[in-house]
N, C-alpha and C positions, 0 to 999 in steps of 0.2 A: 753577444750571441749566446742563448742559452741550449747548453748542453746536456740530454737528458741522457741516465746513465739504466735508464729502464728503455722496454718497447714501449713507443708511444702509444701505443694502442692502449696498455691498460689505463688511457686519461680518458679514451672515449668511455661513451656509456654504453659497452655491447660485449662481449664476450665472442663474438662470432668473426671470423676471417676478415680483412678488408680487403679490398683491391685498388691499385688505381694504375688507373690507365693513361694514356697518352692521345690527345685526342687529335690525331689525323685527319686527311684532308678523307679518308674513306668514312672514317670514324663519324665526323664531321656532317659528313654527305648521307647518311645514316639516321643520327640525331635530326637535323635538317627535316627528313623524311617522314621520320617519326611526329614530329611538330604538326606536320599537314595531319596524320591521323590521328592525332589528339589535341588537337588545339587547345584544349582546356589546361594542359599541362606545359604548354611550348616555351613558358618561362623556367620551367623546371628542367634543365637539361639533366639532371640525373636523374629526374623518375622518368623521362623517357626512356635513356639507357635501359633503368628498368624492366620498363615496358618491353623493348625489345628483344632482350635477353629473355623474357617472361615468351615474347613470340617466338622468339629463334629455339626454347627449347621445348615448346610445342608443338611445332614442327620436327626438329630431332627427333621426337620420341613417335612422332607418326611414322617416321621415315627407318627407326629401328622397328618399329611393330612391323612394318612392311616387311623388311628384311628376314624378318626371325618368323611370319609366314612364309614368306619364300623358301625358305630352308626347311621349314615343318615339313612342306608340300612336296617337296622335293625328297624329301628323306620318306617321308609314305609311301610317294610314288615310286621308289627304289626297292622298299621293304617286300621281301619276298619273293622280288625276279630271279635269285640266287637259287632258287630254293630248287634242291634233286642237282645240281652240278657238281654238287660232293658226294661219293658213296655214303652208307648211312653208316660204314666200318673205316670211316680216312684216317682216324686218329690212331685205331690199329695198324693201317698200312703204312703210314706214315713213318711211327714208332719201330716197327718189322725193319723198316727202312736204314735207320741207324744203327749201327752196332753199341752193346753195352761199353 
């Protein structure tokens, strides 16, 4: 059995993070799926992985733009209803408020 006393990784040829995964029966069900919308690739189950992770974070990142409108719009539509519910002297009354 050979015993390597480095990370394997510096044998590969990439400098970049690896992963690996376990492939489940959802995993699986997944890849499967992916095959129907790329047949060209359906022998490659890693560049489907690929692929899908390439879709799942295309959607993520629609799905954060969404959100971080929503907050925008929301914070706009908030900006300024406050506005005259403080006297224009609170920080003085306030201050008067507390003893030194």
């Amino acid at each position: 059995m050979l015993h390597l006393t480095k990370c394997y990784t510096e044998l590969m040829p990439t400098a970049r993070p690896r992963h690996m995964i376990t492939e489940t029966d959802e995993i699986a069900g997944a890849i499967d799926a992916a095959a129907l919308l790329w047949p060209e690739a359906k022998k490659n189950r890693a560049e489907l992985l690929r692929r899908l992770i390439a879709e799942a974070h295309t959607s993520i990142d629609a799905r954060v733009n969404d959100r971080v409108a929503a907050r925008r719009k929301a914070i706009l539509e908030g900006a300024g209803k406050l506005s005259g519910v403080w006297p224009a002297n609170w920080r003085e009354e306030l201050r008067d408020d507390w003893p030194e």
